[in-house]
VOTOR-967623 format. One record per residue (C-alpha): x, y, z negated. Coordinates in steps of 0.02 Angstrom, whole numbers, m for minus. Layout:
BEGIN
{node {X; Y; Z}}
...
***
This chain:
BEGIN
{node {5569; 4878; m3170}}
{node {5585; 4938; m3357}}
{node {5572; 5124; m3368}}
{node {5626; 5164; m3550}}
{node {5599; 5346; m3620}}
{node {5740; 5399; m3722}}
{node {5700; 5542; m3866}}
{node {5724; 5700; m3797}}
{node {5796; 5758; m3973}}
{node {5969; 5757; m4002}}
{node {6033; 5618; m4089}}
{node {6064; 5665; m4281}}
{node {6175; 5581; m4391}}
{node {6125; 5450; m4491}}
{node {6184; 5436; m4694}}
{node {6271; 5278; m4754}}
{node {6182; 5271; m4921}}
{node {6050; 5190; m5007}}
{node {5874; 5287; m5016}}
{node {5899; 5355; m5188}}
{node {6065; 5423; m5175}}
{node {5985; 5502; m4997}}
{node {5825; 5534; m5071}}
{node {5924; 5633; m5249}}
{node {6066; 5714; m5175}}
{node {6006; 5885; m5180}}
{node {5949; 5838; m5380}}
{node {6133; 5920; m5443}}
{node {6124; 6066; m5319}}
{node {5932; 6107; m5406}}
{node {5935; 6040; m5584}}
{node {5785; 6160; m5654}}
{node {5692; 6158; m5508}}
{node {5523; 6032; m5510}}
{node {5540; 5876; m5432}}
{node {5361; 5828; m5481}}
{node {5202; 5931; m5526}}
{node {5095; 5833; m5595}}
{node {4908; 5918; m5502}}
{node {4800; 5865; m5639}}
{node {4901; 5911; m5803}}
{node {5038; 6024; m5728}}
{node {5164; 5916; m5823}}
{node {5344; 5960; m5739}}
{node {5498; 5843; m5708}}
{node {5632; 5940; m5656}}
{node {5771; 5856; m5508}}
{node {5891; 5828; m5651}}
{node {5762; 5743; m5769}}
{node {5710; 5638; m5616}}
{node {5884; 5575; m5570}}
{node {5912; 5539; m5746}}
{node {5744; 5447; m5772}}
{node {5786; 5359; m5614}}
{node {5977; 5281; m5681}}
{node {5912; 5246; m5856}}
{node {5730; 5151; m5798}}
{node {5881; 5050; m5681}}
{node {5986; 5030; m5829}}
{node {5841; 4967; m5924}}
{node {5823; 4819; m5771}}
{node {5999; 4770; m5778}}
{node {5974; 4719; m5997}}
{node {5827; 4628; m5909}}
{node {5944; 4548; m5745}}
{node {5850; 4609; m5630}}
{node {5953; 4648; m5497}}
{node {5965; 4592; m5325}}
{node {5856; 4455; m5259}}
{node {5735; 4541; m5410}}
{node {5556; 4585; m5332}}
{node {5477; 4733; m5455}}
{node {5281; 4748; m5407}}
{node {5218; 4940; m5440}}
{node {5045; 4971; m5459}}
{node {5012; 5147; m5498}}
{node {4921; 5291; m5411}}
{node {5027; 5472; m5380}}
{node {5118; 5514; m5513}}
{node {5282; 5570; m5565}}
{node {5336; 5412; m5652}}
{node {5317; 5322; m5477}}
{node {5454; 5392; m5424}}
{node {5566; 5355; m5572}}
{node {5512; 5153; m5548}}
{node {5526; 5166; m5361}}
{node {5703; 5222; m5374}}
{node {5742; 5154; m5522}}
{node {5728; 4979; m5442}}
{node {5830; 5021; m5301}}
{node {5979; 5081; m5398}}
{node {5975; 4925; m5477}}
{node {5987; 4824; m5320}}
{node {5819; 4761; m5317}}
{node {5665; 4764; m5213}}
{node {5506; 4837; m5247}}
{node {5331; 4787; m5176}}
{node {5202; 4930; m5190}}
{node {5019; 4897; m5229}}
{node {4852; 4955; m5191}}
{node {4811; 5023; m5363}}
{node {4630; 5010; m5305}}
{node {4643; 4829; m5272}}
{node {4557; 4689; m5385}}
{node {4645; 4553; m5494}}
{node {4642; 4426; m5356}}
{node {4705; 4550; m5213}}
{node {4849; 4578; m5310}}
{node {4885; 4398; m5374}}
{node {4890; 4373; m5190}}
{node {5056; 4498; m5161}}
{node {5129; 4451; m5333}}
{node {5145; 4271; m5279}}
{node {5201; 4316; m5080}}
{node {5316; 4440; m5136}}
{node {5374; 4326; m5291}}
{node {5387; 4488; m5412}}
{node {5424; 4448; m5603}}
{node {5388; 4616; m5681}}
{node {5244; 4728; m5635}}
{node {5237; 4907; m5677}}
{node {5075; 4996; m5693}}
{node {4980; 5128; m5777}}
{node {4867; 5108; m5963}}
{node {4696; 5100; m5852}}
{node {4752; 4958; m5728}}
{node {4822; 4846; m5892}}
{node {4641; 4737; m5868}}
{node {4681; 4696; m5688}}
{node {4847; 4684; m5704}}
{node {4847; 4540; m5852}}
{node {4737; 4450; m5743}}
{node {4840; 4475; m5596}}
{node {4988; 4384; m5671}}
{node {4911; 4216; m5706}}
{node {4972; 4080; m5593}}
{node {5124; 4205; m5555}}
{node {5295; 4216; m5582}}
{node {5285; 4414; m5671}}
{node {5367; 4384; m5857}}
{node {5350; 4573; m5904}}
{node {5228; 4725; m5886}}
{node {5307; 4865; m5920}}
{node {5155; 5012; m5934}}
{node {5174; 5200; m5884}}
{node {5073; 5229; m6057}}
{node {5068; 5119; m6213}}
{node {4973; 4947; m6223}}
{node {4982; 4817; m6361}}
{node {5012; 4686; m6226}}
{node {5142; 4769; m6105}}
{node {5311; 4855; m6143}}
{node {5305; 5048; m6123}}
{node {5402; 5139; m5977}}
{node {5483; 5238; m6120}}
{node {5544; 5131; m6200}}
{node {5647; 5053; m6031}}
{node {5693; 5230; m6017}}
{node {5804; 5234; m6176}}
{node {5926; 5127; m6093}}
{node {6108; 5198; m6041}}
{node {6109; 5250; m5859}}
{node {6180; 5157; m5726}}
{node {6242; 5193; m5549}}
{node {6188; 5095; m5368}}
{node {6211; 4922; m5393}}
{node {6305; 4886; m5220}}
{node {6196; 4802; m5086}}
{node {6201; 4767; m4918}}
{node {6138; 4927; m4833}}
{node {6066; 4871; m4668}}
{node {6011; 4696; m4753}}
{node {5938; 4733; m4912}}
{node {5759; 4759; m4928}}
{node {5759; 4883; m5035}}
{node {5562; 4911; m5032}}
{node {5428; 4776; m4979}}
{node {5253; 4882; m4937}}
{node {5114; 4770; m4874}}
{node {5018; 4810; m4704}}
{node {4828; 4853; m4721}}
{node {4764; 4665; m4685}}
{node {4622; 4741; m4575}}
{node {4642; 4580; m4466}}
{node {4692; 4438; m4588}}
{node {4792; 4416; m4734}}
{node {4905; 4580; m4783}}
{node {5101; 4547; m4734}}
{node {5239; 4617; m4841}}
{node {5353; 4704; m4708}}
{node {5542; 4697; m4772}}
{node {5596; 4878; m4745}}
{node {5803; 4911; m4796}}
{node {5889; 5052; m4883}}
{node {5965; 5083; m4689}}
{node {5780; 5071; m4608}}
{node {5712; 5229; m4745}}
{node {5870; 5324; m4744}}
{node {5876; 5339; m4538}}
{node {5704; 5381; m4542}}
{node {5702; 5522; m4655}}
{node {5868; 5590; m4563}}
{node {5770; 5557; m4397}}
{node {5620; 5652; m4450}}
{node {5718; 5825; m4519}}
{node {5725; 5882; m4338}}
{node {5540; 5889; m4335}}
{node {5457; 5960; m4503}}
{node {5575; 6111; m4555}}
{node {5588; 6155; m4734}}
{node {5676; 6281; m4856}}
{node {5716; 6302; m5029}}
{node {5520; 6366; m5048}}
{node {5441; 6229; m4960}}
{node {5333; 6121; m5077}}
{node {5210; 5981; m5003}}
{node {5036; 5924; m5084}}
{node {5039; 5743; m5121}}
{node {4877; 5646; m5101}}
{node {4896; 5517; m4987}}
{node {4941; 5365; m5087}}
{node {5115; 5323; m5116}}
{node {5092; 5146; m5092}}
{node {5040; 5150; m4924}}
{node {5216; 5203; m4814}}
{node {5159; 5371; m4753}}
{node {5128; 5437; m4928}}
{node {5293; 5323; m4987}}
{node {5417; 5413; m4862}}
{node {5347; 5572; m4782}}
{node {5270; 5650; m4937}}
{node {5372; 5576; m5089}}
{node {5536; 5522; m5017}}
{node {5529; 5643; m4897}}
{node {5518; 5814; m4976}}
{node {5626; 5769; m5122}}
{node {5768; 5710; m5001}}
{node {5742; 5910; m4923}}
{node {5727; 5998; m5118}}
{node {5553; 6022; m5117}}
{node {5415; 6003; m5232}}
{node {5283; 5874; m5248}}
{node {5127; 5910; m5299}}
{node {5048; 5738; m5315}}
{node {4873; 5721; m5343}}
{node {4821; 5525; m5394}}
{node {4661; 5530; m5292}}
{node {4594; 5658; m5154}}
{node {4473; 5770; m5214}}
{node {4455; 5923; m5085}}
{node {4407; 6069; m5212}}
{node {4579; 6017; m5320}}
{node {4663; 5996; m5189}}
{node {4600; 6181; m5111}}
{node {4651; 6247; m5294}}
{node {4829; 6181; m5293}}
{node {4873; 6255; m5129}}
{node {4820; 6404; m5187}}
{node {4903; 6385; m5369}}
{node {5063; 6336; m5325}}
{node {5068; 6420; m5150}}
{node {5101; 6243; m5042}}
{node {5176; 6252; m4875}}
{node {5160; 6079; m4812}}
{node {5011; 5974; m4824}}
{node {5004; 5794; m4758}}
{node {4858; 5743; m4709}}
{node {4734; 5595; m4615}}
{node {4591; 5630; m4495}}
{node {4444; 5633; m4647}}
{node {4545; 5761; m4737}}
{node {4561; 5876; m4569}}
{node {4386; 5842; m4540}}
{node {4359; 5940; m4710}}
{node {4478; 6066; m4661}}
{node {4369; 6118; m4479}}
{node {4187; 6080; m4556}}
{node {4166; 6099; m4754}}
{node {4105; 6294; m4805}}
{node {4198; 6276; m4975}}
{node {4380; 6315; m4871}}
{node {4314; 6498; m4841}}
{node {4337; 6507; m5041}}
{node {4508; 6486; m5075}}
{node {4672; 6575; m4982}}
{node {4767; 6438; m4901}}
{node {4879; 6569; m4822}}
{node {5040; 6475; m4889}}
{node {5028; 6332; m4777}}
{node {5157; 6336; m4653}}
{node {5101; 6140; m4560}}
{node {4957; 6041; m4588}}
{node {5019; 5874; m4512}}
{node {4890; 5727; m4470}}
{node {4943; 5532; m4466}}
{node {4891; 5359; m4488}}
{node {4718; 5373; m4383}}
{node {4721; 5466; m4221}}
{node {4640; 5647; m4220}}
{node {4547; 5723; m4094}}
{node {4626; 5879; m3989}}
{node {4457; 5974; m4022}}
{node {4448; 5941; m4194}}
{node {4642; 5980; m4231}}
{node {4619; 6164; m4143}}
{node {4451; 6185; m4242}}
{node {4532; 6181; m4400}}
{node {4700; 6271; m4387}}
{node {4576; 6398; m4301}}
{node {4492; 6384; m4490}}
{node {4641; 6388; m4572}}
{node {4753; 6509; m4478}}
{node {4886; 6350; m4459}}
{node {4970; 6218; m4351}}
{node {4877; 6075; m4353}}
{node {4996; 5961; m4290}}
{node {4997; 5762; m4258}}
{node {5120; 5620; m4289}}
{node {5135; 5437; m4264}}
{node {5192; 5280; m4345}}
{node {5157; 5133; m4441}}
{node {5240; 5032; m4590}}
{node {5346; 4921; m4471}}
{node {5427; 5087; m4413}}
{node {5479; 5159; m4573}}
{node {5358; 5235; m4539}}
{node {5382; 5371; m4403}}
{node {5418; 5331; m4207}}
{node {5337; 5503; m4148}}
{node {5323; 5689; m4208}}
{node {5295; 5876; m4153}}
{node {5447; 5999; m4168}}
{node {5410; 6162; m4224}}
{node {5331; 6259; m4058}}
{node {5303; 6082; m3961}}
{node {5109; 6072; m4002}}
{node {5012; 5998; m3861}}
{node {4836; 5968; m3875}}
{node {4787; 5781; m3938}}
{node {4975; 5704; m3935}}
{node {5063; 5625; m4082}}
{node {5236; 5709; m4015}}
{node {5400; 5664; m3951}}
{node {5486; 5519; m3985}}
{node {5579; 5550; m4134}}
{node {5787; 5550; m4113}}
{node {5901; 5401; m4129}}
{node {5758; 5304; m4025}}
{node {5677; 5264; m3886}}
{node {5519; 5193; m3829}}
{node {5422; 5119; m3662}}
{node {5228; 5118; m3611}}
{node {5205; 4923; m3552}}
{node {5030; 4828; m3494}}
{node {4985; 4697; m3602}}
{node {4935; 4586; m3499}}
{node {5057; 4595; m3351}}
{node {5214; 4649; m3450}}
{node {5246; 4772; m3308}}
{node {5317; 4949; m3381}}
{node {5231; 5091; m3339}}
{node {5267; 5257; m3278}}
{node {5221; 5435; m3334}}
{node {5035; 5460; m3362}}
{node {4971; 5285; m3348}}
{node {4915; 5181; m3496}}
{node {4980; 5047; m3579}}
{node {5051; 4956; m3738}}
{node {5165; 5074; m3854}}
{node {5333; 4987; m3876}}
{node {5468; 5071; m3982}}
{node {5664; 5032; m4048}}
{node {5752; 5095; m4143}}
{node {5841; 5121; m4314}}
{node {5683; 5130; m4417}}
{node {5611; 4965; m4356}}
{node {5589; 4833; m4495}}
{node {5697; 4686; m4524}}
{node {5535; 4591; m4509}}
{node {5388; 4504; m4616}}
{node {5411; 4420; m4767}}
{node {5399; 4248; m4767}}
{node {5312; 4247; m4591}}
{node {5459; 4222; m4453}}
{node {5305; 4174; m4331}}
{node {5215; 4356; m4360}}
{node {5408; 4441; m4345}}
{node {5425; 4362; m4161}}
{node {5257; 4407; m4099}}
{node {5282; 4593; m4161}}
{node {5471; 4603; m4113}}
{node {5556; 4536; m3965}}
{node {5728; 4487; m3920}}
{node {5797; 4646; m3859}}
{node {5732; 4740; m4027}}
{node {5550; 4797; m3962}}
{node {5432; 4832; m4086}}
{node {5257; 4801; m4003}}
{node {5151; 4909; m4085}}
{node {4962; 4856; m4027}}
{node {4905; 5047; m3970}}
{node {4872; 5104; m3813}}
{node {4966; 5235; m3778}}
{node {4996; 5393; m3605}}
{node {5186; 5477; m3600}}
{node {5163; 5650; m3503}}
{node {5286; 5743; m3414}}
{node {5350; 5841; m3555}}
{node {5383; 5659; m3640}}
{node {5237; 5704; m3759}}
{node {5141; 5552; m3825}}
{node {4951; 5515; m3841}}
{node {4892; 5357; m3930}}
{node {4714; 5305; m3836}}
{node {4680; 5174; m3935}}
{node {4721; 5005; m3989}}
{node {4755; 4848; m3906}}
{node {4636; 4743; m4003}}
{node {4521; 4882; m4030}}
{node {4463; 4929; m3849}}
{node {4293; 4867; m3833}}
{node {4261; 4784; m3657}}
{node {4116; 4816; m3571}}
{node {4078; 4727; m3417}}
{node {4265; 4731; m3381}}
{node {4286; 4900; m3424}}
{node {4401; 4972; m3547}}
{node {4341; 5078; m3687}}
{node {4420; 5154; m3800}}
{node {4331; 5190; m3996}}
{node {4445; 5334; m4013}}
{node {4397; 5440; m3867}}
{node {4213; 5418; m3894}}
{node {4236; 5472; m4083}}
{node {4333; 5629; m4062}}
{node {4188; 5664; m3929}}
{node {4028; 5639; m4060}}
{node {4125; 5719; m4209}}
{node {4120; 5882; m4095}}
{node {3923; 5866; m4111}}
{node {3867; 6014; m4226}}
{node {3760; 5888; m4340}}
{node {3884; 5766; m4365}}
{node {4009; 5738; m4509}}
{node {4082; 5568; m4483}}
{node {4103; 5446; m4349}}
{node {4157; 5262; m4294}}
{node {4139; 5158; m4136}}
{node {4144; 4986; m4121}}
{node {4079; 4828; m3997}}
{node {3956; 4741; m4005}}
{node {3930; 4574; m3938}}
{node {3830; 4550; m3780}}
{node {3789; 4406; m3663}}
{node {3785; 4510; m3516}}
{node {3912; 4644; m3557}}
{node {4038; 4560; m3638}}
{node {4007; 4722; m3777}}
{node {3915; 4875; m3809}}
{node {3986; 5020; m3896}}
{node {3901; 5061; m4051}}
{node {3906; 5230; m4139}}
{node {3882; 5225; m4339}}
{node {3853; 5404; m4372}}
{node {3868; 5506; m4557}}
{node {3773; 5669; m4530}}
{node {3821; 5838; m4620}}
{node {3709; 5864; m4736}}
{node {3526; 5954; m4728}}
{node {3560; 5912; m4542}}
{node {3466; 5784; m4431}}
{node {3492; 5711; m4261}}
{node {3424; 5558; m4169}}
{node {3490; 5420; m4086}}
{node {3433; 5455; m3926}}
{node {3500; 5641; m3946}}
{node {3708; 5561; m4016}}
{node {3669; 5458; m3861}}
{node {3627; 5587; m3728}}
{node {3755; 5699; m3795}}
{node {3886; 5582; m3749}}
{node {3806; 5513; m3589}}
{node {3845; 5717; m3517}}
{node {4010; 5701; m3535}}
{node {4081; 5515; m3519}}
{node {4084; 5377; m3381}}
{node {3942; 5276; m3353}}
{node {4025; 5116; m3435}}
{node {4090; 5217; m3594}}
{node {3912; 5282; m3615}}
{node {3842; 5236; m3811}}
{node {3708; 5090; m3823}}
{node {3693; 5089; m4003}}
{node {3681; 5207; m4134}}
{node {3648; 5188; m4331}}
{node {3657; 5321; m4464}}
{node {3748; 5272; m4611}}
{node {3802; 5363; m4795}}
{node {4006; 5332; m4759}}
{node {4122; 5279; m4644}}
{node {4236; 5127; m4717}}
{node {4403; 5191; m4719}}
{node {4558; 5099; m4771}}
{node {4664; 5242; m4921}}
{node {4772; 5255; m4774}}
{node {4624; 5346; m4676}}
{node {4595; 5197; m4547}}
{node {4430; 5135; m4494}}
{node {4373; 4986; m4567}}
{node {4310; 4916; m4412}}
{node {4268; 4760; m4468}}
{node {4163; 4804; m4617}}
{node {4058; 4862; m4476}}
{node {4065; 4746; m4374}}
{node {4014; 4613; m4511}}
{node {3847; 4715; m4559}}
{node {3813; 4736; m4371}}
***
């Protein structure tokens, strides 16, 4: 029987526009407010300098037809001006594929050639990559946020006459092409259109309230989709203020909450971990924040309540993922439950299925997270094969984690599908054992992975950072968790290393560890 659990949000309306003219429309109503704050010079662009940079960096693609069926590849870390190419690109009907800016030469020759860009757009300091990048590819421009004797300079594009959307296909058009974080095999580009974005950020209004004061600190990277729509997209389409920082450093990022008085700060796991354990926080007055929301790598109950204990604010969770747009679940304001991602956001539905009998189940039983909806991607690029194993025919996106509805239709992600170490038949799941260590007073960082084992199947490992001037043994990490676990989830291994791998998205890197295991 399929038992399918319906949002219990009122459905919202969704726009019938493209993401700019969604993402600007409150740019007329606020001309001299910021847009952008730049957090390391304090350089301002005001809503009405944005929307302007936005329709003349467009105009400036149209003298070069570019246009639809164009692929622009951006490869820049936070900063005001990646909003102006963003947008720019998708007023002028074409699509743009955002880039690890930390990625080598090769890494992004790889997405130039998938995604079949021909101008790249990227900042004085990546020009070295980036003119290696192109050879081989089809890119016949750079156009740099700076000045470089090889590349043609942003403001010079910028002096072009202004032009309105290009008219595209709404619910068709790929209007952005983000690439997933290739933790398992070669990245995919995962075709995301103006309709996919636009529902999305209407769909997640319900949940994070704002006001003409709200302002939102902008360090996750705006490449990756959480950073690209919740943080950037996201709080301009609502009138608020970025403040983007182009790398996360916790003392600047402490000093701009406190400078400019931030209300929302969006956030992963190592960044709340900060929040609960690091001394430094006592120094600054974070009073301003209003929600301290948590995505992209799940976050343990204990450690959540720890540090909006610290921090005198809701430490909330969400869920998602780029094929989602990226949000399928948030908290409303006064829903917080303890360790769950939230409701299923409006416009959507979603059902809890076993992976290996395909049976649905029922309130408080475990299975695979499977979600549809308006947000859910027209597919991957180039890879129909990949698109059919991650959607089926009735429009379910099958989203690999593990995942418990409760009776107050509150979700909580247990882990994922191909990350549940088996161990003699047993199910275990990394995430349950790491928000259990972290809660150990000597430790800092934590990851859990299997091992291989000819009797077991595999043994859950422990690689353990430790807080520093602070010491603990194996055995002690070991018995710790032994108190308070089943016998078969119980920790067999344990090595202390400097730093946990971590994708910029916050993810564990599971297989670096599992390759120097």
């Amino acid at each position: 029987m399929t038992i399918i659990h319906k949002s219990p949000l009122p459905d919202v309306e969704i726009a019938d526009v493209s993401i700019t003219d969604y993402v600007l429309r409150k740019a007329d109503e606020l001309p001299d407010k910021p847009a952008f704050i730049d957090g390391g010079t304090g350089r301002v662009i005001t809503f009405s300098e944005l929307k302007d940079q936005v329709r003349r960096f467009a105009g400036g693609l149209a003298n070069r037809s570019f246009g639809v069926g164009s692929t622009l590849a951006l490869v820049a870390p936070n900063i005001p001006e990646y909003a102006v190419v963003f947008h720019g690109c998708g007023i002028a009907g074409g699509t743009v594929t955002t880039v690890n800016p930390t990625y080598g030469a090769e890494e992004v020759r790889f997405q130039l050639l998938d995604a079949s860009a021909t101008i790249l757009v990227t900042t004085e300091a990546a020009m070295p990559v980036a003119l290696e990048a192109i050879e081989g590819t089809d890119v016949q421009e750079i156009i740099v946020i700076g000045e470089h004797p090889n590349a043609t300079s942003l403001s010079e594009v910028l002096t072009a006459d202004p032009i309105d959307q290009v008219e595209v296909d709404l619910a068709n058009h790929h209007v952005v092409l983000p690439y997933s974080s290739g933790t398992t095999g070669l990245p995919k580009g995962v075709m995301l259109t103006h309709q996919n974005l636009v529902a999305n950020l209407c769909q997640c209004e319900s949940a994070i309230p704002y006001n003409q004061d709200s302002s939102g600190l902008a360090v996750l990277p705006f490449f990756h989709i959480y950073g690209m729509q919740v943080l950037m997209n996201g709080l301009l389409a609502n009138g608020c203020t970025v403040i983007s920082m182009p790398r996360f450093d916790l003392v600047q990022a402490l000093e701009l909450i406190q400078e400019h008085k931030i209300t929302h700060f969006f956030a992963v796991p190592p960044m709340i971990l900060a929040l609960a354990k690091q001394p430094i926080i006592d120094n600054f007055d974070l009073s301003s924040l209003e929600m301290v929301m948590s995505g992209a790598a799940p976050l343990g109950a204990e450690l959540s309540e720890e540090a909006a204990t610290r921090i005198q604010c809701d430490v909330i969770q969400g869920y998602g993922m780029t094929e989602l747009s990226p949000v399928s679940h948030m908290t409303p304001p006064g829903q917080y439950r303890p360790g769950s991602v939230g409701v299923t956001v409006p416009n959507s539905e979603c059902r809890i299925v076993d992976p290996e009998s395909g049976q649905d189940k029922d309130v408080g039983e475990e299975g695979e997270l499977w979600v549809r909806g308006p947000m859910v991607m027209a597919g991957y690029l180039n890879n129909p094969e990949a698109t059919e194993e991650t959607i089926d025919s009735d429009g379910w996106l099958h989203t690999g984690d593990v995942a418990v509805i409760d009776e107050f239709e509150h979700i909580y992600i247990v882990d994922r599908v191909k990350e549940l170490i088996k161990y003699k038949g047993f199910q275990v799941p990394p995430a349950e054992l790491e928000a259990l260590i972290i809660s150990h007073p000597a430790v800092a960082d934590v990851a859990v992975i299997g091992i291989p084992d000819d009797e077991a199947g595999e043994l859950p490992k422990a690689f353990v950072t430790l807080k520093p001037n602070m010491e603990a043994t194996g055995i002690e990490i070991q018995d710790f968790v032994a108190d308070k676990v089943a016998t078969y989830k119980q920790i067999h291994l344990v090595e202390f290393i400097d730093e946990i791998p971590k994708s910029a998205s916050g993810k564990i890197l599971r297989r670096f560890l599992r390759d120097q295991s």
